[in-house]
N, C-alpha and C positions, 0 to 999 in steps of 0.2 A: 765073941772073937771076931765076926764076922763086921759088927758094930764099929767095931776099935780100926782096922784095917780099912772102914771106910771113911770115919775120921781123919784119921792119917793121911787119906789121898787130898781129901780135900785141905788140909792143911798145906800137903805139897804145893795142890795147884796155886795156893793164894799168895804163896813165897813165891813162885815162881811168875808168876804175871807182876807182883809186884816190884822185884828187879827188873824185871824187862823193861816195865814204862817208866825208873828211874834213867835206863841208858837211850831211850828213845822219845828224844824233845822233839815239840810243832816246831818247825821254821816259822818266823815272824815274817809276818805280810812287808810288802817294801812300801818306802815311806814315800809320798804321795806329796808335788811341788805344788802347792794353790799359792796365784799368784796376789801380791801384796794390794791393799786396798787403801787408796790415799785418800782423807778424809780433811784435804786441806781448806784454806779461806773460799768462799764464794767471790767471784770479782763482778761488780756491776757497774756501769757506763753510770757516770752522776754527772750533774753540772752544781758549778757554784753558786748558790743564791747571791745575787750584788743588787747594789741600789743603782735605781735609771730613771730618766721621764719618760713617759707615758702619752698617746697622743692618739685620742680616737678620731679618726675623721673619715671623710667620703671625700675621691677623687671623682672628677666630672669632668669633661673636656668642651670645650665650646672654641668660638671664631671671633673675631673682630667685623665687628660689620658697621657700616654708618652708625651714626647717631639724627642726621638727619637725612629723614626718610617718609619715605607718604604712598600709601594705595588713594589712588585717584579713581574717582566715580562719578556718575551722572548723579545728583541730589533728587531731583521731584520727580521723577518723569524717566521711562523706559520708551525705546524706541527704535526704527531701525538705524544703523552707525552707517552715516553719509560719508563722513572724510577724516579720515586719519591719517594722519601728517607725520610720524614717527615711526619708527620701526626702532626695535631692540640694540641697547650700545649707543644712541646718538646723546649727543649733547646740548640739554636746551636751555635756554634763559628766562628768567621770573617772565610772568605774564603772557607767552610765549602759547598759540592756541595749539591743542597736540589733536584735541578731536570733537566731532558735531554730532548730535545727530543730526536725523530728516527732520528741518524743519519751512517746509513747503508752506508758505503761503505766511509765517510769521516776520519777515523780513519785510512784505509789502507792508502789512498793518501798522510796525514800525513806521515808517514812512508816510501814511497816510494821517496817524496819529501826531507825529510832528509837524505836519501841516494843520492839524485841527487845533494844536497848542498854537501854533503864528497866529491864526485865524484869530482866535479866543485873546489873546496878546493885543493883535490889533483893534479889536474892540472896544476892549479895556481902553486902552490909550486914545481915542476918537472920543467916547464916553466922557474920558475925561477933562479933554482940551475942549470939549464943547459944551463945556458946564449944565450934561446933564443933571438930572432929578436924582440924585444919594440912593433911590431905591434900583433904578438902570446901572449905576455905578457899580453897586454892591452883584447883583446878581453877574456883573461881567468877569467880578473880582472873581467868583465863587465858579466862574465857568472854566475859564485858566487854573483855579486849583484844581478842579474834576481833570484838565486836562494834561496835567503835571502829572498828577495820580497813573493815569491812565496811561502815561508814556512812560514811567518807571514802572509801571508794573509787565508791560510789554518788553521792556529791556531785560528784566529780569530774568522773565521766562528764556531770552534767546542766551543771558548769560547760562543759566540754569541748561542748556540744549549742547554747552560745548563745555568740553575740558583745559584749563588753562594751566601751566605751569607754577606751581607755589613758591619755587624758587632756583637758582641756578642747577642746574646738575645732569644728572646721567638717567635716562629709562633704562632699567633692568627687568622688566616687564613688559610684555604684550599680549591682553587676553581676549583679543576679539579682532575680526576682519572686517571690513567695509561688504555693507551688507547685511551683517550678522546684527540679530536684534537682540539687545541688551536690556536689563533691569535695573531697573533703580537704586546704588546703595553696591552694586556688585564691583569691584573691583577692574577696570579695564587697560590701567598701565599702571604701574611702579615708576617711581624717583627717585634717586637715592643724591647724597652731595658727601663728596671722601673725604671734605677737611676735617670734620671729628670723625672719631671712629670711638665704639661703644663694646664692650665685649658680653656676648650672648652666650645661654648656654638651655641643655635641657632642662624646663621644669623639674621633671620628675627627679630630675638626680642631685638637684637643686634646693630641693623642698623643704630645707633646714634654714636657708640663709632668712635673714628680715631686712625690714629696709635700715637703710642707712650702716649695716655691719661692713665695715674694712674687710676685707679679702687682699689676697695675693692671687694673679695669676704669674704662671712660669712658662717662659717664652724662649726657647733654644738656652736655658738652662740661665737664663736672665730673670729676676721677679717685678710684678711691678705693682703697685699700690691701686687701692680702687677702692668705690663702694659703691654697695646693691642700693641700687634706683625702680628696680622693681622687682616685687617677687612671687614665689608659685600661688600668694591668696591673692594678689591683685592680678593675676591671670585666668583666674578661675569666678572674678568679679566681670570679664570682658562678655562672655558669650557665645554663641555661635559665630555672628556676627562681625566679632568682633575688628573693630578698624586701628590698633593695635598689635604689634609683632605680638605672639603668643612665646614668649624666650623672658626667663630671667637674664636683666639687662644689670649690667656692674659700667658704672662709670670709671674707667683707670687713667689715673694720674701719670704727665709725662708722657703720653705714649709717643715715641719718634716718630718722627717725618719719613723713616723708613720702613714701620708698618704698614701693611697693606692690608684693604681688606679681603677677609677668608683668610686672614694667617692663623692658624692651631694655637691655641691656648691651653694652658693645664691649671685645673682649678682644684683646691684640696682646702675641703671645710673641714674648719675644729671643731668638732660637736664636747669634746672634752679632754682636759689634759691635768696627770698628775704627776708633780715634780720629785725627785728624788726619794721615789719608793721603790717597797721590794716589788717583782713582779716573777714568773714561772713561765713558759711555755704552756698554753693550753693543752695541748697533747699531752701535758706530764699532771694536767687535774685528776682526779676521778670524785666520783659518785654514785654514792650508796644511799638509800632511803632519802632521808634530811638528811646528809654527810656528805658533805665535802672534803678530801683529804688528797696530801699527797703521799710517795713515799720517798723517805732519806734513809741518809748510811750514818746512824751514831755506831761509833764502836763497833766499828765493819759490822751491824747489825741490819737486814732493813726493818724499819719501824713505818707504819702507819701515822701520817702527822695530821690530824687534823685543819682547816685554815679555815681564815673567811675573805670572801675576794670581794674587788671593788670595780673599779674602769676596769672594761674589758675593751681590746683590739682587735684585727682579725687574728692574730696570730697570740696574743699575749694576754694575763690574766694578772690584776694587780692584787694580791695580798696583805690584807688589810692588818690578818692575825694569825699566828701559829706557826712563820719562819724568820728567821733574824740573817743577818748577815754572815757569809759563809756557813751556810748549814748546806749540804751536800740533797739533793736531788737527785733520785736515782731516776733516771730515764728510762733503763730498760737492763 
């Protein structure tokens, strides 16, 4: 009995919790704003691949200076510098003596030697109006030539002792003062003459041109024609020494009467040029192992393009293989 009565309860209780939790539903959590996620195109800065020429070259700047021009020096002989007659800016004319050394005691000898050539002359001539012996005759002959000798070779030397002018023009140079003892071979005035003018520039930046190549230089936005007359090998054959301007020298065609020298020139050598090719920005190359590629936009895609490049510029890369016309470049 007792059994049955306790059946019973539980039966009650499992009616009774089971209506309960049919009338007592969870509230639903509240619904939760997450904001939209756009998943649209990528946009990338491209340029258009076009055809252009191509022109690798090196700008150099140089001046107009004479064409004729001379370092002047003592030849044989070093000594001290008695008299110079010039000073820097004058104006002198061929032949024109500009400087001496000390030459003490060679001027008399001079002189005493052209007395010893009359002497030896009038010998000769007496010998012969007085029909000596062929053998008196001969040795008179032979004494006059010793004395010919001996007076040119004296005159030499005093030429050899001064500096003379080669030809009309202007000293731009003065490297020694009266007094100062000089060497043989050293440099003591400059000449320069401004009817031609020649345009110079530095070897080093030079060192492409050869002889006889046309150039252009560009003068206040004027060009003008010319050609290399000497270049960085035939500078580099001169020497320490050397008694040649050390300057790649261009000969230019035309140059006006209103060029001056030291006017500024602009020189730009072709070292290579290619006509109506693709080319790229260098900044839009890269490189991987062996790989050279760039990247473009097919199909708003970027792709990786392989190429192979050819003349390069400072700024520019020619493409030989792997862009065609309007293919898009992605820069960045």
């Amino acid at each position: 009995m007792l059994t049955a009565q306790r059946f019973m309860l539980a039966i009650t209780v499992f009616t009774v919790t089971s209506l309960i939790s049919c009338f007592v539903v969870p509230k639903e959590p509240e619904k939760i704003d997450f904001p939209e996620i756009s998943t649209g195109e990528i946009k990338y800065d491209v340029r258009e691949v076009k055809r252009e020429d191509l022109v690798n070259s090196v700008i150099t700047y140089g001046y107009f200076e004479p064409a004729v021009k001379e370092r002047l020096f003592f030849k044989y002989a070093g000594g001290r510098l008695s008299d110079l007659y010039v000073e820097q800016d004058d104006m002198v004319t061929k032949g024109q003596t500009l400087a001496t050394l000390n030459i003490s005691g060679l001027e008399n000898q001079i002189k005493l030697q052209e007395i010893a050539l009359q002497k030896a002359e009038l010998r000769l001539k007496l010998l012969t109006v007085s029909n000596a012996n062929a053998f008196e005759v001969q040795m008179a002959r032979l004494d006059v030539e010793a004395a010919q000798i001996r007076s040119a070779d004296l005159q030499e030397k005093l030429d050899n002792n001064s500096i003379k002018a080669p030809f009309d023009g202007e000293i731009t140079f003065v490297g020694a003062e009266e007094g100062d003892y000089v060497e043989p071979f050293v440099p003591v005035l400059s000449i320069v003459n401004d009817d031609e003018l020649i345009f110079e520039c530095d070897p080093e930046r030079a060192r492409h041109l050869r002889e006889d190549m046309e150039v252009e230089i560009e003068v206040d936005d004027i060009k003008y024609r010319g050609v290399v007359v000497q270049t960085y090998e035939d500078i580099l054959f001169l020497g320490e020494n050397a008694l040649k301007e050390n300057k790649v020298q261009i000969d230019v065609f035309d140059v006006p009467e209103s060029m001056e020298r030291g006017e500024l020139g602009r020189l730009e050598i072709i070292l290579e040029e290619s006509h109506d090719t693709i080319s790229v920005q260098k900044s839009d190359v890269h490189t991987f192992g062996q790989r050279t590629f760039v990247y473009v936009l097919r199909n708003g895609i970027k792709v990786e393009q392989d190429i192979a490049v050819g003349l390069q510029t400072r700024t520019k890369v020619e493409v030989t293989e792997g862009l065609e016309d309007g293919d898009l470049v992605i820069i960045r």
